[in-house]
C-alpha positions as CSV (number, residue, x, y, z in Angstrom):
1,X,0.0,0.0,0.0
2,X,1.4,3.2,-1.0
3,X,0.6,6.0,1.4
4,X,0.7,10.0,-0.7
5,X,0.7,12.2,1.8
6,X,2.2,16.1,1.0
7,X,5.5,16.6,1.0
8,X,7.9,17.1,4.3
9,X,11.1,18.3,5.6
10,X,13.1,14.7,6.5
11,X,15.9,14.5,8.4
12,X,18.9,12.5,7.2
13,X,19.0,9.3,9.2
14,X,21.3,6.7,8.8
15,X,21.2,3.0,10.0
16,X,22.6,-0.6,8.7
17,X,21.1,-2.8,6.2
18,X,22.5,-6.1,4.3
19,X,23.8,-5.5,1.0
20,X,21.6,-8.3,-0.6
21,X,18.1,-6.3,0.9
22,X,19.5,-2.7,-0.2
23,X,20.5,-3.6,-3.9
24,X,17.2,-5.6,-4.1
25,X,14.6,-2.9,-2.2
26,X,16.9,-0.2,-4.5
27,X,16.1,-2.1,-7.9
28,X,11.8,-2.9,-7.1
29,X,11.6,1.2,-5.8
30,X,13.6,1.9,-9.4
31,X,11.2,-0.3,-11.4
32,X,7.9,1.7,-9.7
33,X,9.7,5.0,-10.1
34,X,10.2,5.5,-6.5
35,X,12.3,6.4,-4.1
36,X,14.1,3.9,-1.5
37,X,13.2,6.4,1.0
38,X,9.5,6.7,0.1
39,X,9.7,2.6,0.6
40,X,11.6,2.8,4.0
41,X,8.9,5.3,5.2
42,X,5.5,3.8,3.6
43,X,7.3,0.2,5.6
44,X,8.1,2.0,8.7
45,X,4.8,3.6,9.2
46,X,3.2,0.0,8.2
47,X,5.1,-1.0,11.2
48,X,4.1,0.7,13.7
49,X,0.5,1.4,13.1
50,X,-0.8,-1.1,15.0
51,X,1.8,0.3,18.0
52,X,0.8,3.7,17.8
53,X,-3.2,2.6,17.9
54,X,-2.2,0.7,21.1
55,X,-0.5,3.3,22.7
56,X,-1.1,6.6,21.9
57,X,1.6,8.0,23.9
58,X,4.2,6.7,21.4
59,X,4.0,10.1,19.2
60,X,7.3,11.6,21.2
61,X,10.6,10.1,20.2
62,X,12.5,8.2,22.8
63,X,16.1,8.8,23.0
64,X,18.8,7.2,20.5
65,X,20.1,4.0,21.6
């Protein structure tokens, strides 16, 4: 599911991935003319939905591990 919302200001982030995952995640986001970051995101907020509806305090963000 592809989520469009309006554009926003994001903050570089940086974590580590395999090799294998990144070049294949890279080449499916190419072939829908996307971006790998509009995948991570549309994933990540995936993720946690069901968190977030459990918890609604979960909006704040907890300090970097």
């Amino acid at each position: 599911m592809d989520i469009v919302t309006a554009p926003r200001h994001t903050p570089p982030r940086s974590f580590r991935i395999p090799e294998d995952i990144y070049v294949r995640a890279l080449h499916k986001a190419q072939s829908e003319n996307r971006s790998l970051t509009s995948v991570v995101v549309a994933g990540l907020e995936e993720y946690i939905e069901d968190y977030e509806d459990d918890d609604p305090e979960t909006t704040e963000a907890p300090h970097a591990q």
